[in-house]
C-alpha positions, 0 to 999 in steps of 0.5 A, a space after each residue: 445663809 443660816 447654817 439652822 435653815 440648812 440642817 431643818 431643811 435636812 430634817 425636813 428631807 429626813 422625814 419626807 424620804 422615811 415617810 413618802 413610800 412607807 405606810 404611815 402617811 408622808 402627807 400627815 407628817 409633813 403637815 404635821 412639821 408644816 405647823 411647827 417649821 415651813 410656815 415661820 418666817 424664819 424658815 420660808 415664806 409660805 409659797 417658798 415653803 410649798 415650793 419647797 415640799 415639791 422640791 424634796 418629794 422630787 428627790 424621793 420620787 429619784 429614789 424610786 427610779 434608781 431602785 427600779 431603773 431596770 423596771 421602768 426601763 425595760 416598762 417603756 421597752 428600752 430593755 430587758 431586765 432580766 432573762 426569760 425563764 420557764 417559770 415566767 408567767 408574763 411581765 408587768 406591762 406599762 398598760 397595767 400601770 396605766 390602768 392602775 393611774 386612771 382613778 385617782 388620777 380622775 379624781 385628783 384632777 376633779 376634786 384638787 381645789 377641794 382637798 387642798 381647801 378643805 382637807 390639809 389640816 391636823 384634824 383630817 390627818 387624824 382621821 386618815 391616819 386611823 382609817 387607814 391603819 384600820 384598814 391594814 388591820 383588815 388586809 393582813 388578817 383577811 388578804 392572808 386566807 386568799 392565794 397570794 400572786 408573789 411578784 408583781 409581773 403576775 397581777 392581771 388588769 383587774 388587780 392593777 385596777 383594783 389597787 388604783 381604785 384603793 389608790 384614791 384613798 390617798 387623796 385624803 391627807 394620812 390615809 397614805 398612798 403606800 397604806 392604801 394601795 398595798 392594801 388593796 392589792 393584799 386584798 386581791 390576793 398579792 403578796 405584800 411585796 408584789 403589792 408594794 412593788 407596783 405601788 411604788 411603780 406606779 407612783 413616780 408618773 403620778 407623783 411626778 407630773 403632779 410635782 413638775 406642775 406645782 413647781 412651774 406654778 411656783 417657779 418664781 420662788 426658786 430664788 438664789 438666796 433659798 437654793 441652798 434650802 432647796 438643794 440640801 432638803 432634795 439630797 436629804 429626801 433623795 437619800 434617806 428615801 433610798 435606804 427606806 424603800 430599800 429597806 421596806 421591800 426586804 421586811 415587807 412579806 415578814 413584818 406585813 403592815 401591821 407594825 405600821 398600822 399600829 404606829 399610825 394608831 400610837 401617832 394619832 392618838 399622841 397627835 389628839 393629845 397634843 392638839 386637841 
């Protein structure tokens, strides 16, 4: 095995756990390393390629469950997480993820054969990337005049849903699940961290179902001679999405989204030049 196939694998891992759960589109920015790596022969074949981004977005949906193992578990009732207190105002109930799931889940089911066709390109990333940004722009300056609920076992069903419904604009390449979704859930008067908090909860059943699935259709191309591509690219996206979650959900309610829709609009523009 190539030692180069190994460190690119890294890298490619690198970027998919930085970018999967911070706002600025891991869908872009993997399409965007697609054109210069994953499709060359010399890295994997095309269905080995997109095997292989199943396999590193599995190791970035881990990360996600080992830092909120004790949410997940005490949401499917095997536990309790944490003592009851006088200040509590409930706890995020699984039916609320449920609800938040619904939309883009619809969706996804009804339009995937159009946006895998029609939307994976540099250009639509673009545009998501730059509508997107504009609207963090919009949650920041608007969703900071409203009461904020400040964790996430305050939302309400209406909150959970709305923050689904936002959830669907991810469905367009660059527009980011994480953007779109804390955004809504800012606009609905949720700190940025509970908004984050529940974003990320409610991307791992969604994230991984959708993962699971395409990685039994492409099953075959799991070979013995790509596994250590596999292996090194799911430990490199496990790991460094680990740290960025981390280290997201301390900054998120001092630095808000706005650094990251400014870097979205900086990366758009630098992409345009480029390619077009």
């Amino acid at each position: 095995m190539d030692l180069l196939m190994i460190i690119k694998a890294i890298i490619l891992g690198l970027v998919e756990g930085l970018t999967e759960f911070a706002p600025v589109s891991s869908t872009g920015h993997m399409i965007i390393v697609d054109d210069m790596w994953l499709q060359s022969e010399k890295f994997l074949t095309q269905h080995g390629a997109n095997t292989f981004k199943v396999v590193i977005q599995l190791g970035s949906i881990l990360a996600v469950v080992v830092t909120f193992k004790d949410r997940f578990i005490d949401l499917l009732g095997l536990g309790r997480f944490r003592k009851q207190t006088t200040s509590d105002q409930g706890r995020l109930k699984l039916s609320q993820v449920i609800v938040g799931l619904i939309p883009a889940g619809v969706l996804g089911v009804l339009f995937n054969d159009y946006i895998d066709e029609h939307l994976f390109s540099t250009a639509t990333v673009l545009i998501g990337l730059v509508i997107g940004a504009i609207l963090m722009i919009l949650a920041d300056l608007i969703g900071s005049k409203y009461p904020k609920v400040q964790t996430v076992d305050q939302i309400t069903y209406k909150q959970a849903l709305t923050v689904g419904l936002f959830q669907c604009f991810s469905l367009w390449p660059g527009f980011s699940r994480s953007g779109s979704t804390i955004s809504g859930g800012v606009l609905m008067g949720m700190s940025h961290r509970a908004a984050a908090d529940f974003t990320f909860i409610m991307a791992v059943p969604i994230m991984a179902g959708a993962s699971f699935l395409s990685l039994l259709k492409n099953w075959e191309y799991m070979t013995l001679d790509a596994l250590p591509i596999f292996i090194a690219g799911f430990i490199s996206a496990f790991i460094f999405a680990l740290l960025s979650i981390r280290f997201f959900l301390k900054l998120i309610n001092k630095i808000r989204l706005l650094p990251f829709a400014v870097y979205r609009i900086v990366l758009a523009f630098i992409l345009y030049v480029i390619f077009f």
